[in-house]
C-alpha positions as CSV (number, residue, x, y, z in Angstrom):
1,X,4.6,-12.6,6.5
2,X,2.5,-10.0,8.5
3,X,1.6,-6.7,6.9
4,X,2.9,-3.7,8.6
5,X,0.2,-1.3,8.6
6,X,-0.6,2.1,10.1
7,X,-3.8,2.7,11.7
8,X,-4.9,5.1,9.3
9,X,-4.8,1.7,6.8
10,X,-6.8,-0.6,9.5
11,X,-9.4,2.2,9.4
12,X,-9.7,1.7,5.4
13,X,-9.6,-1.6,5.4
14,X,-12.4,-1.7,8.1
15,X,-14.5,0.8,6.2
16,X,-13.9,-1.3,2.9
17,X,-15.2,-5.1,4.5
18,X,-17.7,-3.0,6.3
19,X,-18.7,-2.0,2.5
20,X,-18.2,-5.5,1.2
21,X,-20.6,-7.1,3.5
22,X,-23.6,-4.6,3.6
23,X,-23.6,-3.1,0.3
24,X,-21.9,-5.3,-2.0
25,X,-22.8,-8.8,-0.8
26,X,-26.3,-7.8,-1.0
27,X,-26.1,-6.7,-4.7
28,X,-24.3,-10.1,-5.4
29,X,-26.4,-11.9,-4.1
30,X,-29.0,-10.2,-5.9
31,X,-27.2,-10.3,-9.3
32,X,-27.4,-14.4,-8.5
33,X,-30.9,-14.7,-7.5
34,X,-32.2,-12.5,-10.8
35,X,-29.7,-14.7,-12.8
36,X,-31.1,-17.9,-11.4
37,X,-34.9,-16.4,-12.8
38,X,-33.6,-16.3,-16.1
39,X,-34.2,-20.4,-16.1
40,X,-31.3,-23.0,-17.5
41,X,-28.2,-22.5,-15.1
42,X,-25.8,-24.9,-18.0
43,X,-25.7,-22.1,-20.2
44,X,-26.6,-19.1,-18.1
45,X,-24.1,-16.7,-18.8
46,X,-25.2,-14.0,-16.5
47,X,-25.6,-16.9,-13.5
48,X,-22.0,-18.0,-13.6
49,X,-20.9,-14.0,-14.0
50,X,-23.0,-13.3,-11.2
51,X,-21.7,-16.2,-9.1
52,X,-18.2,-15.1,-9.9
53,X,-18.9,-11.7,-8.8
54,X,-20.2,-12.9,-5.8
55,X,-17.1,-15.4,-5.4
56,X,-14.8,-12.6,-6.1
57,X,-16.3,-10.6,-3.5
58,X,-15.7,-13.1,-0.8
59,X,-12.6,-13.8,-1.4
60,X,-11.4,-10.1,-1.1
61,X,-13.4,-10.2,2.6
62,X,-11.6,-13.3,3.4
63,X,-7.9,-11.6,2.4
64,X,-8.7,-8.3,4.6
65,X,-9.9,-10.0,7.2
66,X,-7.1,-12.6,6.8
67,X,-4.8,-9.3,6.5
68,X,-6.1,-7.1,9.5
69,X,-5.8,-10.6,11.6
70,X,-2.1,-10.8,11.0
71,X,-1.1,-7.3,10.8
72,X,1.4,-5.7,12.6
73,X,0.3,-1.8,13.5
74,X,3.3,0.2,13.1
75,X,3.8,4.2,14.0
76,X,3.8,7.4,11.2
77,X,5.6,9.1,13.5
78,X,9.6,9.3,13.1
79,X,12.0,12.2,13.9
80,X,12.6,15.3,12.7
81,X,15.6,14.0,10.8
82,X,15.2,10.6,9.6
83,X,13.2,9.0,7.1
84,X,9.8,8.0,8.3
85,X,6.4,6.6,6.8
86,X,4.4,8.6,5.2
87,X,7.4,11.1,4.1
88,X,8.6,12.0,0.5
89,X,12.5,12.0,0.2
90,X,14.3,13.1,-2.6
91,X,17.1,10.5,-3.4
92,X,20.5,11.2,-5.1
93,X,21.1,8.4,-7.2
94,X,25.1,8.3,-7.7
95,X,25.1,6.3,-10.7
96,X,22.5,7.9,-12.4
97,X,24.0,11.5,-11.3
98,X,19.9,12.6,-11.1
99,X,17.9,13.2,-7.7
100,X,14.4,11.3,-7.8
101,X,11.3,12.1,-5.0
102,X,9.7,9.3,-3.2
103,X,7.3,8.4,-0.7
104,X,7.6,6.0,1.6
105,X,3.9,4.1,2.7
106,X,2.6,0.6,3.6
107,X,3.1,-2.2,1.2
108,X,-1.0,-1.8,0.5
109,X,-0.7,1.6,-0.6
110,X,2.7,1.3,-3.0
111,X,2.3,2.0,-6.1
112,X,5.6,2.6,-8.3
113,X,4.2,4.5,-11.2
114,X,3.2,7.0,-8.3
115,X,6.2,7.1,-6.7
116,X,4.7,5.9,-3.7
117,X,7.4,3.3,-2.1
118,X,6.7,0.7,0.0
119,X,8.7,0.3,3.2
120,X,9.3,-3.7,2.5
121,X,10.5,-2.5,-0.8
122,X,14.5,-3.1,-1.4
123,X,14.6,0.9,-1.6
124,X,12.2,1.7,1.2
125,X,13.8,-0.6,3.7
126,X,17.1,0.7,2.8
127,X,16.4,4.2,3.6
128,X,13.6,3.9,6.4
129,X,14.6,5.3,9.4
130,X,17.9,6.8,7.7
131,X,18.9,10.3,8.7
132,X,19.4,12.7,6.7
133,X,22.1,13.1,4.5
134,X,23.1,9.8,5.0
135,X,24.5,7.8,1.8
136,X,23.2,4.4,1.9
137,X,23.2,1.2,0.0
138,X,20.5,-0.3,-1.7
139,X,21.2,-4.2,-2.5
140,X,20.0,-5.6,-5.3
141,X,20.4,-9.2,-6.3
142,X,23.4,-11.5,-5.0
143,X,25.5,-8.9,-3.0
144,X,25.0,-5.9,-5.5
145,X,23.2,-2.8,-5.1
146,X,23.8,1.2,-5.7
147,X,24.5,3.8,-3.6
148,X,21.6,7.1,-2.4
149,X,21.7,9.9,-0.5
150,X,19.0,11.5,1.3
151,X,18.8,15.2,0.3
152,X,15.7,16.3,1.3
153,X,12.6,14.5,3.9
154,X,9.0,16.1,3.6
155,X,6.6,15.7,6.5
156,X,3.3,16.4,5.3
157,X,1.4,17.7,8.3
158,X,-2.5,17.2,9.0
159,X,-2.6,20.5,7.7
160,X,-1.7,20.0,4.4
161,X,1.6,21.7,4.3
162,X,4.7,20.5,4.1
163,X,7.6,21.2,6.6
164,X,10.9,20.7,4.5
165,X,14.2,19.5,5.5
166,X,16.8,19.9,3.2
167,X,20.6,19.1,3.3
């Protein structure tokens, strides 16, 4: 499956195997030669901690490289009245009776206890691109799902304010 990612995220990823190769391979490999000094490799603890560092390390290089390879870039920018990435909506949840605020990023940068959704997420696909006011369903499981509607889309602008769209 390829990532959908803005550019903002290629830039961070970039930045963060930029940082992986020059500063942190360098101090693993580091970590492995001084480890290796310390004589008996068997039943070196700080040699196979070091060489899992390393290891570790590599692999996380290999996956954003792997990631920014495959990626497709999408745009932040969506209309004045839809649901877009990068924007918090507040969602009426009809079962529940309660409104809850969300916003809607990239899968890399979701993070539930944050209320940060991810737009491949059952509840950020649903309402991605949705206008608002719009009730719309969100399946869960075999056929079932509940119903939202968007009541409110913040578009945080480079500023730092929000412009707020309410129905």
């Amino acid at each position: 499956m390829r990532e959908q990612l803005t550019q903002k995220d290629i830039e961070r990823i970039e930045a963060e195997i930029e940082h992986r190769k020059l500063v942190v391979r360098k101090e693993a490999l580091e970590a492995v030669k001084e480890a290796r000094a310390h004589g008996d490799l068997s039943e070196n603890f700080e040699y196979h901690a070091a060489k899992k560092d390393k290891n570790k390390n590599e692999s996380r290089i290999r996956y954003l490289e792997r990631m920014l390879r495959t990626a497709e870039i999408i745009s932040e920018d969506s209309a004045a009245d839809e649901v877009g990435l990068n924007n918090t909506v507040t969602l009426y949840f009809e079962e529940d009776e309660e409104c809850e605020e969300f916003r809607l990023v990239t899968s890399i940068r979701g993070n539930s206890l944050k209320n940060l959704i991810s737009i491949e997420s059952p509840l950020g696909k649903a309402v991605y691109g949705k206008k608002l006011g719009e009730r719309v369903l969100v399946p869960v499981g075999n056929g079932d799902g509940y119903y939202v509607e968007i009541r409110e889309i913040k578009n945080t602008v480079d500023d730092g304010s929000d412009t707020i769209r309410s129905y």
